[in-house]
C-alpha positions in Angstrom: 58.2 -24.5 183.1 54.5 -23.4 182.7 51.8 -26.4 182.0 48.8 -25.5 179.7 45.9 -27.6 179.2 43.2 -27.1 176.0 40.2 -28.7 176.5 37.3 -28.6 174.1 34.7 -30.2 171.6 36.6 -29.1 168.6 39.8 -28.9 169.6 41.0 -31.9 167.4 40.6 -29.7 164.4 44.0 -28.5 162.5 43.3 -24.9 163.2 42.7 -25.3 166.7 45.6 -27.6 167.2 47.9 -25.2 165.8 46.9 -22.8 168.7 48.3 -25.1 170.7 51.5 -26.2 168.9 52.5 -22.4 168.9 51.9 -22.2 172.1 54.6 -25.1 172.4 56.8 -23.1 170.1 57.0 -20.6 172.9 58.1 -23.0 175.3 55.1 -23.6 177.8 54.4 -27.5 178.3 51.1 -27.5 176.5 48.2 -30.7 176.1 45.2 -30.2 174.0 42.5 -32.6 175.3 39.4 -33.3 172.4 37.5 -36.0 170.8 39.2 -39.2 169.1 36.5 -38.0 166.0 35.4 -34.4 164.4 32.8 -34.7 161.5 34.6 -37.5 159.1 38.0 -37.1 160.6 39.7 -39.3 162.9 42.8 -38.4 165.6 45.5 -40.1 167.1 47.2 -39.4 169.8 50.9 -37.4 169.2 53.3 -36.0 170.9 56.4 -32.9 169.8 58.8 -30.9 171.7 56.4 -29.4 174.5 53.2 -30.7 172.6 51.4 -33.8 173.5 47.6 -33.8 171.7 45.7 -36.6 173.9 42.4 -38.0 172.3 39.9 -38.4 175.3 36.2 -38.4 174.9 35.3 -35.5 177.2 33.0 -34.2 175.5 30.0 -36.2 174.1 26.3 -37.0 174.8 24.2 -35.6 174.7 25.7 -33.1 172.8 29.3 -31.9 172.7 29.3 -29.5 175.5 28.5 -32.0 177.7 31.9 -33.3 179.6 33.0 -36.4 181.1 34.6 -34.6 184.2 35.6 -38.1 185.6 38.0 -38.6 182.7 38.9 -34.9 182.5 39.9 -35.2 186.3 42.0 -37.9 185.7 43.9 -36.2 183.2 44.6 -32.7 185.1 46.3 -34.8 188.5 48.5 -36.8 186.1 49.4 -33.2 184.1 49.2 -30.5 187.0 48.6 -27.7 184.8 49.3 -24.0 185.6 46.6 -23.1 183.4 43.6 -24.3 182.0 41.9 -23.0 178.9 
């Protein structure tokens, strides 16, 4: 089975999300990796068939294109994507 990994500052946001649950839909293992907080709203960590969203702060100051690659590391040996978008 393929492995996908999205990482990004706003991918905690329903819409983007949703990229990634279809992706699921279509049967390729699929993480999305973004911030605990967007604006006012607040994720936790979930998980459905092929989908697991994962809360990490890799993105923050100063600004939210910088990365925490230590973190991000981290999470790519434990996941040993295929692909990472």
């Amino acid at each position: 089975m393929k492995k996908l990994i999205i990482c990004g500052h706003s991918v905690s946001h329903y819409r983007q999300r949703m990229l990634g649950e279809a992706t699921a839909n279509l049967g390729v293992k699929t993480t999305v990796i973004g911030p605990r907080d967007w604006g006012d709203e607040h994720y936790d960590p979930y998980i459905k068939k092929n989908f697991f969203f994962r809360p990490l702060s890799v993105a923050g100051p100063p600004s939210f294109y910088s990365f925490n690659l230590k973190k991000f590391l981290r999470t790519l040996s434990m996941f040993r994507p295929a692909v990472i978008y």
